[in-house]
C-alpha positions as CSV (number, residue, x, y, z in Angstrom):
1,X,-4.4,17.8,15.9
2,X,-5.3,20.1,13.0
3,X,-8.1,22.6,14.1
4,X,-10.9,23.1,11.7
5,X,-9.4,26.4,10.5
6,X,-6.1,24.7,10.0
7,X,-7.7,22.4,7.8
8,X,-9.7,23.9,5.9
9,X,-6.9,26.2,5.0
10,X,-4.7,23.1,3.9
11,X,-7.3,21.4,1.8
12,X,-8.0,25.1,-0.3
13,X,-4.4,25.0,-0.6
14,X,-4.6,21.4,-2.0
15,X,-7.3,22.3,-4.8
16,X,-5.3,25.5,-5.5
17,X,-2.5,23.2,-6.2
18,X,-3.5,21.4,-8.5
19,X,-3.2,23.0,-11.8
20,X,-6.3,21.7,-13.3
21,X,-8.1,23.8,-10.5
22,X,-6.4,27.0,-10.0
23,X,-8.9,29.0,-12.1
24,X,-11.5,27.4,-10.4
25,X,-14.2,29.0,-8.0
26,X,-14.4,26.1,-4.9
27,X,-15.1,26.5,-1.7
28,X,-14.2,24.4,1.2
29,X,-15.8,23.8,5.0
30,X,-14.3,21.8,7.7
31,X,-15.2,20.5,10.5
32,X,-14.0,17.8,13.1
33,X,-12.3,16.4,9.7
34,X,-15.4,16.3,7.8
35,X,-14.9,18.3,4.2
36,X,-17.5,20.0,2.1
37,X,-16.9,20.9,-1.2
38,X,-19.3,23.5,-3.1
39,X,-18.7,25.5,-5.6
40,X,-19.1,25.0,-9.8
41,X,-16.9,24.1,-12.2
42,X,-16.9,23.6,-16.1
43,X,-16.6,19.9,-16.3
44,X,-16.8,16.7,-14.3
45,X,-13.2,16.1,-14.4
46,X,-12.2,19.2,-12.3
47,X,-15.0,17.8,-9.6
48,X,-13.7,14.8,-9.5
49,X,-9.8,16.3,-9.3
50,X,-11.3,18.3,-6.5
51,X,-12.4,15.6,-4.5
52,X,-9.3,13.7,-5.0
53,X,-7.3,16.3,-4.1
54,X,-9.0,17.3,-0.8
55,X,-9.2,13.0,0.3
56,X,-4.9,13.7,0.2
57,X,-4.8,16.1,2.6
58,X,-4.0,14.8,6.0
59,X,-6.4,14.8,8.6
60,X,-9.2,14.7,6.1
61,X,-12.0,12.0,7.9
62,X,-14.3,12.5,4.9
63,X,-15.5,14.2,1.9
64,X,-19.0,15.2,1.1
65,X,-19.4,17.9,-2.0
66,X,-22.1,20.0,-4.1
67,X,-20.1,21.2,-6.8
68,X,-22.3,21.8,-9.5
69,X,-20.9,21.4,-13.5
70,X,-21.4,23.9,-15.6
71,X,-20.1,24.0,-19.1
72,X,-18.2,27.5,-19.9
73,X,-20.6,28.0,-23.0
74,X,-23.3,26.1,-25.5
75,X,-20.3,24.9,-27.6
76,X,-19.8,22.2,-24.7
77,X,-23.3,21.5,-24.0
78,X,-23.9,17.7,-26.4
79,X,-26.8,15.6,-27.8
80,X,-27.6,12.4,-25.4
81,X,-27.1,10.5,-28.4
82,X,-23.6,11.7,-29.5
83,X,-21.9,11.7,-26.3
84,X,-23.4,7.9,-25.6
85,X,-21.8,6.7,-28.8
86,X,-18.2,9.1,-28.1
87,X,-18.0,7.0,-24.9
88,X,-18.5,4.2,-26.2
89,X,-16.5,4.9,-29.3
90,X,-13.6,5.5,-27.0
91,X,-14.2,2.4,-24.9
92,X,-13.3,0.4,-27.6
93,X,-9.8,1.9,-27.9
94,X,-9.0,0.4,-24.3
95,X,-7.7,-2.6,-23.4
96,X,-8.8,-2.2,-20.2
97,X,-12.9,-2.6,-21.2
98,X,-13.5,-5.7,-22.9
99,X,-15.6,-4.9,-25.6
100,X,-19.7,-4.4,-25.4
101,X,-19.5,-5.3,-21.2
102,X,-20.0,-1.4,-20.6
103,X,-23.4,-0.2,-20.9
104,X,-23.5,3.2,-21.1
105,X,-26.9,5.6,-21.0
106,X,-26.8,9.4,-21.1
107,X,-29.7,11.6,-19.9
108,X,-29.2,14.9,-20.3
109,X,-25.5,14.4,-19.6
110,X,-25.7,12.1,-16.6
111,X,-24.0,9.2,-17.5
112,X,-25.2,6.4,-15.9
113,X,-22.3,3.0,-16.3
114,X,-24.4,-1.0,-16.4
115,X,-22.8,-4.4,-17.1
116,X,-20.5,-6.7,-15.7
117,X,-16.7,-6.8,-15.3
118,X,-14.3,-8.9,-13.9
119,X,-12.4,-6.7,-11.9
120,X,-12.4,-3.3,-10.2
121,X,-9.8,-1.8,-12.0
122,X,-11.9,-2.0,-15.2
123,X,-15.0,-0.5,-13.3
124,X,-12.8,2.0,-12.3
125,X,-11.5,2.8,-16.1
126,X,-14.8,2.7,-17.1
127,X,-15.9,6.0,-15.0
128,X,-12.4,7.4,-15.1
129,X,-12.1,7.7,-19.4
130,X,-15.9,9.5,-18.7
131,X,-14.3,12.4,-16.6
132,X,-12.7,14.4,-19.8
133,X,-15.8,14.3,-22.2
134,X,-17.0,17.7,-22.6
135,X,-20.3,17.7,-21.9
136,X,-20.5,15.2,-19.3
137,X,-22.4,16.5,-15.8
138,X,-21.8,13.4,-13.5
139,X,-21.7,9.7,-13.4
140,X,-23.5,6.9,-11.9
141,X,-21.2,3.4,-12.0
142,X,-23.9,1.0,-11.8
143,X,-21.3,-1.6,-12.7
144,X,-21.0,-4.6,-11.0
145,X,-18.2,-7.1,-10.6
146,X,-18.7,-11.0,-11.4
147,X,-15.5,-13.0,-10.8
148,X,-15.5,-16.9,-11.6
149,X,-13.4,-18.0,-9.0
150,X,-11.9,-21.2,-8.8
151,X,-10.4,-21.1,-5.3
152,X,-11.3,-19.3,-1.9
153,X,-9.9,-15.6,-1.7
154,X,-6.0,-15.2,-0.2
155,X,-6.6,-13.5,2.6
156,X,-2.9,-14.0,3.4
157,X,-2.1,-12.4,-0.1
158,X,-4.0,-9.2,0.9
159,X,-2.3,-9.0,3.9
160,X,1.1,-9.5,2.2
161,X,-0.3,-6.5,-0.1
162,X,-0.7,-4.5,2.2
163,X,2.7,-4.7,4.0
164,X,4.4,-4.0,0.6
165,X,2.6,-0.4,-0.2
166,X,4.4,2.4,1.4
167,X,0.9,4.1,2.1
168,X,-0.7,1.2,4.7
169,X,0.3,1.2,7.8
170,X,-1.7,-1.5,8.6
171,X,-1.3,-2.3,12.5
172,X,-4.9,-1.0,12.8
173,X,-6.2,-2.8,9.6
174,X,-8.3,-6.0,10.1
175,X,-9.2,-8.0,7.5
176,X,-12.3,-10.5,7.3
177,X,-13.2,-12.7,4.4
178,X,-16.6,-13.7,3.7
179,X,-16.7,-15.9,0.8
180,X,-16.4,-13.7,-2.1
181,X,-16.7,-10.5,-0.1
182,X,-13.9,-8.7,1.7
183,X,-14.3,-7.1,4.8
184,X,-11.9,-4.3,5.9
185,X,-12.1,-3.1,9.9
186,X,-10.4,-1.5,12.1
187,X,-8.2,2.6,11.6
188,X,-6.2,4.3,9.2
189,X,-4.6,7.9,9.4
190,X,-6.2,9.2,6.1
191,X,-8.4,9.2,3.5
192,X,-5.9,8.2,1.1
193,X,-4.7,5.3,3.4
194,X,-8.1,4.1,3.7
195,X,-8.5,4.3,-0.3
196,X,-5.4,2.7,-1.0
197,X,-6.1,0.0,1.4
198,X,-9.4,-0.9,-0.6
199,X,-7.4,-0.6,-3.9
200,X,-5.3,-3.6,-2.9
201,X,-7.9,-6.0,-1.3
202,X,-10.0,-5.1,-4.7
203,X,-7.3,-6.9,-6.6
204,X,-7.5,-10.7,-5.1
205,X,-8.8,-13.0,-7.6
206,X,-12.3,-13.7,-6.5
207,X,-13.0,-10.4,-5.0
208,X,-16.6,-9.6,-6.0
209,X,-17.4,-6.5,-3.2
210,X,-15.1,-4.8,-0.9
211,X,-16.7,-3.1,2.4
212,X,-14.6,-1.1,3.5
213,X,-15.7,-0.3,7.1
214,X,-12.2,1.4,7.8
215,X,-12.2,4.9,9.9
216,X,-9.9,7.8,9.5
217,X,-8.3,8.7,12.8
218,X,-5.8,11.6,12.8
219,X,-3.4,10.3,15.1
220,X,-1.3,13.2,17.4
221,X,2.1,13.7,16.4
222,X,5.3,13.7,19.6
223,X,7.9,15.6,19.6
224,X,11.2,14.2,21.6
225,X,12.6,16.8,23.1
C-alpha cells in the first residue's frame, strides 16, 4: 500500500508529466487515497489535464480540486457574447454535435452546456471542444441524454464490453439494469478503472443515466519469493 507521502509524490510527478503542465504552479495533498488539487492555472484546459492526470495514478480513491483559472493577461479575458457564439461557431464544425441540440450560455466565462443528446459521447464532446477556448473559466454540463430505445438494455453486451477492455478487471464489477438506468456496484483498483468502466456501460443503446456506485480499492501487491 502506497503511504500518503508516497502518493502524493507520484501524483505531482503525474502533473509534472504532462507537458501541458510543467510550467504550471499545482499543488497536491493526499490522504488515505483521497487527492486535492489547488493551485491556478491560465486556462480550463490545463485544470481539467490536471485532474485527469492525477485520476491515472494508481492508488488514487478520489479527486477533489480548487484550482482557480486565471488568464495570463487581458488579451485572454472575452465578451460573454463572443465566446458563446465561438462555441457554438465551432460546434457546428463537429460531427459529433448535431446541430442546434447544444445550448450554450456564458456568464462571465462560466460556460454553462443545456439540451438534449443521444448519447454520452456527444455530451462528453460537447464539454471537451470547451476546454481550449481562451477565455473560458469552467463548465457546467447541464446536458442530458434522451435515448428512444426500442428494446431493453444488453446487460450481457456490457458485460461482454467489459471483458474486452484491457483496463477492467471486472471480477469485482456488478452490474444492475433498471430500465433505462445502469447500475454499476461492487470494486475496482483505480480511478481510471472505475472511469473506464462507466465509459463502456455509457455506450449500450438505451442508456439514459449511468450510476456508477463503483469504489476504488488499492489492492496489496505479493511478491513470490
Amino acid at each position: 500500500m502506497k503511504t500518503n507521502e508516497d502518493l502524493q509524490r507520484d501524483v505531482r510527478d503525474a502533473i509534472r508529466w504532462e507537458p501541458l503542465l510543467r510550467e504550471t504552479d499545482i499543488f497536491v495533498t493526499a490522504k488515505d487515497g483521497v487527492i486535492n488539487l489547488s493551485g491556478t492555472v491560465d486556462s480550463y484546459g490545463k485544470k481539467s489535464e490536471a485532474e485527469e492526470a492525477a485520476r491515472r495514478v494508481k492508488g488514487v480513491k478520489v479527486v477533489t480540486e480548487q484550482i482557480s483559472v486565471k488568464p495570463k493577461d487581458d488579451t485572454t479575458i472575452r465578451d460573454d457574447a463572443d465566446l458563446a457564439n465561438e462555441i457554438v461557431n465551432g460546434y457546428q464544425w463537429t460531427q459529433e454535435i448535431p446541430s442546434g441540440r447544444a445550448i450554450v450560455k456564458v456568464e462571465n466565462g462560466w460556460i454553462t452546456l443545456e439540451g438534449d443528446l443521444q448519447w454520452n459521447y456527444q455530451r462528453d464532446a460537447a464539454e471537451r471542444l470547451i476546454r481550449e477556448f481562451p477565455g473560458v473559466k469552467g463548465v457546467s454540463n447541464n446536458i442530458k441524454i434522451k435515448y428512444e430505445p426500442t428494446s431493453e438494455i444488453d446487460k450481457a453486451a456490457i458485460e461482454s464490453a467489459f471483458t474486452r477492455s484491457s483496463s477492467i478487471t471486472q471480477e469485482g464489477i456488478h452490474i444492475r439494469v433498471v430500465k433505462s438506468k445502469v447500475i454499476l456496484t461492487g470494486t475496482v483498483s483505480s480511478c481510471y478503472e472505475k472511469d473506464e468502466a462507466a465509459r463502456q456501460a455509457w455506450k449500450a443503446p438505451g442508456v439514459e443515466i449511468v450510476y456508477n456506485e463503483l469504489i476504488v480499492e488499492q489492492h496489496p501487491v505479493t511478491v513470490d519469493r
